[in-house]
N, C-alpha and C positions, 0 to 999 in steps of 0.2 A: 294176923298172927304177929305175936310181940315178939323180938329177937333181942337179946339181952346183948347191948353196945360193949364187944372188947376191945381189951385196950391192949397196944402190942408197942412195946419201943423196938426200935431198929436195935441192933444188939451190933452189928456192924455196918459200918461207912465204908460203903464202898470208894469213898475216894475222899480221905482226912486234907490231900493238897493241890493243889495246882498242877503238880508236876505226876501226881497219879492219874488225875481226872484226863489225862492228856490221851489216857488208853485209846476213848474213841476216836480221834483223828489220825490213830495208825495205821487203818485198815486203806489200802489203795483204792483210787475211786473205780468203778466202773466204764468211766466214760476218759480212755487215756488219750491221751494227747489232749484235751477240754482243757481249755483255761479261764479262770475268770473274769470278765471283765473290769472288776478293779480290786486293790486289796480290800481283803475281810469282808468278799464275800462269801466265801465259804472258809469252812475250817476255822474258826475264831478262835483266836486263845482260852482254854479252858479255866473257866474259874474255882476257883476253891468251893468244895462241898460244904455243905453243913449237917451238924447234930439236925436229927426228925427224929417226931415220932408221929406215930400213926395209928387210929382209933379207927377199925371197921363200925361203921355206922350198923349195917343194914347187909347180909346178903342173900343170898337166891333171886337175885336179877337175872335173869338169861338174857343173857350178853345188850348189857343198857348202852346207848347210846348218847343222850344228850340230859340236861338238866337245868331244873328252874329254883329259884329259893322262893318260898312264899312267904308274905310278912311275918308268919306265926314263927319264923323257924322252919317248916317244914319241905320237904322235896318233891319236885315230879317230877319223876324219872322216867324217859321212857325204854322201851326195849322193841330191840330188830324184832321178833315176832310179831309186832301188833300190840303191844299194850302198854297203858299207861295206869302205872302207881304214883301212888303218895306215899312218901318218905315219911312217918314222924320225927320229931327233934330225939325222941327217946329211942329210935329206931326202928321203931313200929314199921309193918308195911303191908297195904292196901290189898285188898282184892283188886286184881284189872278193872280200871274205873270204865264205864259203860260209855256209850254213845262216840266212837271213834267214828270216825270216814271208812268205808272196805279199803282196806289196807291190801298191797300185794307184798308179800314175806319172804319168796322165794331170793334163794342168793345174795346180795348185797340191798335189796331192799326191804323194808320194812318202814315200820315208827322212827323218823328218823331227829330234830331237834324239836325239843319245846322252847315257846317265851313268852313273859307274861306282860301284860299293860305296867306301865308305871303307877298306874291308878287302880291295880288287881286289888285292892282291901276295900274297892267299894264298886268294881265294876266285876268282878273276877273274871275279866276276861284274857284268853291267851290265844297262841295262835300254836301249829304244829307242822312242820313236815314230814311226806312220806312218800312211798311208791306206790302209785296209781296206774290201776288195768284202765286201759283206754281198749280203741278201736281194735277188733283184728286180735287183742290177745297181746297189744304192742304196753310198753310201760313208758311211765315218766315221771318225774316229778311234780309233787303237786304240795301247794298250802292251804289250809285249814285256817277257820279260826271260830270258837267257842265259847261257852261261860261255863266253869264247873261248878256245879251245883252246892249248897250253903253246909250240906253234910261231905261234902268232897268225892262223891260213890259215882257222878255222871257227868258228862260232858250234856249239854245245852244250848239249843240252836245252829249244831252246829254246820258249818256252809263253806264249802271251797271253793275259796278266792280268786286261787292264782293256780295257772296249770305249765308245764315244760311243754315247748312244741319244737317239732313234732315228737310226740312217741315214736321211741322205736323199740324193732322188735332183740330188746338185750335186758338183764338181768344183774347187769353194774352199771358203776359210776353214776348214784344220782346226787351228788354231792352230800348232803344240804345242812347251810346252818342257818339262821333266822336272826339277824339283828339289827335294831333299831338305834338310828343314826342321830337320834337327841333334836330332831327336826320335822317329827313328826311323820317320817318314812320309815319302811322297812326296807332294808337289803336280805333278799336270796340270792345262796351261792348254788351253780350247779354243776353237775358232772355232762362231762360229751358223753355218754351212755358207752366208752372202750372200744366198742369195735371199728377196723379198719375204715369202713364205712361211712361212720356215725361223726370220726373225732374231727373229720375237717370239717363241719359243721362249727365245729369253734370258731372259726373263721368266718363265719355266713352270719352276718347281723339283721339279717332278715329269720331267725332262729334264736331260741335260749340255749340251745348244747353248747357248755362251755362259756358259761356267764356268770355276769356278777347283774342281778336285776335291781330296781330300787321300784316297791310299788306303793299306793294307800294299804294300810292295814285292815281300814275299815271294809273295803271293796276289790282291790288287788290293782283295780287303775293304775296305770302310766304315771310312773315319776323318775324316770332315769334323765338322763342327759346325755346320750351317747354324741351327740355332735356331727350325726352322718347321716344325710338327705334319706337314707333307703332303708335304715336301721329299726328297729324296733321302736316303740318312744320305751319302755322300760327298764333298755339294757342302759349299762352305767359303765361294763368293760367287755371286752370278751379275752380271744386266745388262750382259755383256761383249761386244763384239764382235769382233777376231781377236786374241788374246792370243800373240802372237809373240817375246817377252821375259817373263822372269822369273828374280829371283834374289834372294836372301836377303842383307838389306841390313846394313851393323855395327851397327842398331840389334836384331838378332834376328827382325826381321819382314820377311817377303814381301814384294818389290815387284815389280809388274809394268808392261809397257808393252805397250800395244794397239794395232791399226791402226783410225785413226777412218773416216770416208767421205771426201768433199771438206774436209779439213780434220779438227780434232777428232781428231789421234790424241795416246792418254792415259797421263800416268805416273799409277800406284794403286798403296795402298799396303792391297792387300784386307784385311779382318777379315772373323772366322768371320761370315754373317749378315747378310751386307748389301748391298746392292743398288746397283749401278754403274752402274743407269741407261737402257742401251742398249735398243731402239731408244726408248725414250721420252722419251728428254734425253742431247742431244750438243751439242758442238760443230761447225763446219763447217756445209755444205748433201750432199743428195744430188749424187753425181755430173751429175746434167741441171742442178745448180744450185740446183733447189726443194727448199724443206723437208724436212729427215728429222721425218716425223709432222707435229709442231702448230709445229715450228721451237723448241722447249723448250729454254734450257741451264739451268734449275735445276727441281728438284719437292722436295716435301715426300716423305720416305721413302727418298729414291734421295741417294746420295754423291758429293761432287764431288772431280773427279781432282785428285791434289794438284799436277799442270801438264799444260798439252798443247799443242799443237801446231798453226798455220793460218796458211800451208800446212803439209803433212804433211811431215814427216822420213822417214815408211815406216819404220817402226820393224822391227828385226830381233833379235838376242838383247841381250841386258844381264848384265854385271856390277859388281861393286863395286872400286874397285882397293882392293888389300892387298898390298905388296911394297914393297922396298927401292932400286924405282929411280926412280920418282917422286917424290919427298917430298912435293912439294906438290900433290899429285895424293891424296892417302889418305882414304878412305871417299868418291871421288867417283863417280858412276855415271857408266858407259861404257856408251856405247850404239851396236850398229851402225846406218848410217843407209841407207836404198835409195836414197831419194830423193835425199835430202841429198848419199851419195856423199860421206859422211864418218864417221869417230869423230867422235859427238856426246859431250860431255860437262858435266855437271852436277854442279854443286857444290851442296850440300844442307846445309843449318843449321836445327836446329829442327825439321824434317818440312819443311820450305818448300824451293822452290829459289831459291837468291841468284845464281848466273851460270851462265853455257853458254857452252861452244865449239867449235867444228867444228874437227874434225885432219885429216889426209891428204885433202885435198880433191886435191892433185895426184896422188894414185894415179888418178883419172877412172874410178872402177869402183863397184859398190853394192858395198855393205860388207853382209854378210849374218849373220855374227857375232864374236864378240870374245869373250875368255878372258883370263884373265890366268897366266901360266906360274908356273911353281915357283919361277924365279928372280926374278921379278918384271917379265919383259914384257909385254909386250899383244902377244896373236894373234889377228888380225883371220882372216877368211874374206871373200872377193870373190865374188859371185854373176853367174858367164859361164859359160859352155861351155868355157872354158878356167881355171876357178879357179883361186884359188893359196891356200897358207896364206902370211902373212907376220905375220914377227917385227917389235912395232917397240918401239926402246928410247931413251933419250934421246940428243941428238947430242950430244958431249964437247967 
């Protein structure tokens, strides 16, 4: 079915200056008495807004997740339920294309990112994460990867690579984003599957709960570097708790962004070998309030995130803008926000962050991920029963 692309300008800016945008730094953090480790980790000076508008591409997604651009222009999107469409450039959108992996859909898992080859205009191949029933009824995460067929309607051949061990038996936290490090590996992010149980498994390097993996794409083979006699060969970090962002920053290196508890969610910038922390040093409280563990935000051996968040943004994908319509927007991280119900974005000098600001607060929707196009806009994802993709480019 074709959906005829509207076009909507922001009719108001939620925040014309610096001194307005400043709103969300007012609210007290969760985690009091917490301090940070050095300035401008958290709470960064708010930067000035800017004129947007914003073009709904595409909607009746139920509730999409992650997204890929194909050379032609076009989009696959996919969605928590289980399925994966094609976006067209004119807005057009797919029947659920055939041949997925059994997907499990219940609660926080489903279809969760797509990515495609650098070479998709002559190999079409891509790869997928999702939640996978394993033994017992137990879930985990798991990658795919496939070739969508020449008329775009089916997935082909396709075979899962790489699996999260162990399954356990819970219905959150599978992270997962899917990106490729320009070196011919893939990095998987993963969630500790939330329960009390499950999340000190971030700490067990003999485990993926709570990792950042590096495998072959072709196969799912070992290519991590963790740096520790007992470890996995695929892990590359751990100490993580739901790692729902991640993307390869202009400095060449990995960053990610996690969901923290009450508070405490982290941008990281992981290296092979080293420890994040989780649950043993965070920011934020448990959700009833009380201490996560000893209430710790700094240890000897474990790494502080280079900013985070309290309250929580709800971190959702990330990437870097590179395009020609921003100017002053170049090498800045874009982040989608749930909570927030904004493009978060961050200005970065030095490894540090120097400002933040909230975009599209007037769309009123979680923003679930963010891309930046060929041409150089940002495509957001909204996370409803009735998704949309939308285009948004500077207002002229």
């Amino acid at each position: 079915m074709t959906r005829a692309i509207r076009l909507t300008t922001l009719a108001f800016l939620f925040a014309g200056t610096a001194a307005a945008a400043q709103d969300f730094n007012a609210t007290p953090p969760h985690g009091q008495g917490q301090t940070p480790a050095f300035d401008g980790q958290t709470r960064a000076p708010a930067l000035p807004d800017q004129p947007l508008t914003h073009q709904v591409v595409t909607e009746g997604l139920e509730h999409p997740w992650g997204m890929a651009e194909l050379p032609d222009g076009s989009w696959l999107v996919t969605e928590l339920p289980g399925r994966l469409r094609l976006v067209g450039a004119d807005g057009s959108l797919s029947d659920p294309i055939s041949g997925l992996p059994e997907i499990d859909s219940r609660d926080q898992g489903g279809l969760l990112d797509v990515t495609i080859a650098d070479d998709f205009a002559d190999t079409r191949r891509l790869w997928l994460s999702f939640a996978q029933t394993r033994e017992d009824g137990k879930t985990a995460t798991a990658v795919a990867t496939a070739t969508l067929s020449a008329d775009g309607t089916a997935l082909e051949g396709t075979e899962v690579i790489w699996q999260q061990n162990p399954a356990w038996s819970s219905t959150k936290h599978y992270g997962s984003r899917l990106v490729f490090d320009g070196e011919g590996a893939l990095f998987v992010t993963t969630g500790e599957r939330s329960n009390a149980d499950a999340r000190v498994y971030s700490q067990n390097v003999t485990t993926t709960l709570g990792k950042v993996v590096r495998i072959n794409p072709a196969d799912g083979a070992p290519m991590g570097n963790p740096g520790v006699a007992e470890a996995l060969p695929e892990i590359w970090s751990w100490g993580h708790r739901n790692i729902q962002g991640a993307a390869m920053g202009p400095d060449g290196a990995l960053w990610t962004i996690e969901h923290g508890p009450k508070g405490g969610d982290e941008l990281n910038r992981p290296q092979a070998g080293r420890n994040y922390g989780w649950p043993l040093v965070t920011y934020g409280v448990e959700y009833s309030n009380q201490p996560v563990g000893e209430g710790v935000t700094q240890m000897e051996g474990t790494e502080q995130p280079v900013y985070y968040w309290d309250p929580v943004i709800a971190p959702g994908g990330m990437t870097f803008y590179d395009g020609p319509l921003f100017a002053d927007w170049q090498g800045d991280a874009l982040i989608a926000g749930l909570q927030a119900g904004a493009l978060v974005r961050l200005e970065i000098a030095d490894g540090r962050v120097t400002g933040e600001a909230r975009h599209l607060t007037d769309i009123g929707e979680r923003i679930r991920d963010v891309a930046v196009a060929s041409d150089g806009a940002i495509m957001v994802l909204t996370d409803t029963r009735n998704g949309q993709l939308i285009r948004v480019t500077p207002t002229q």
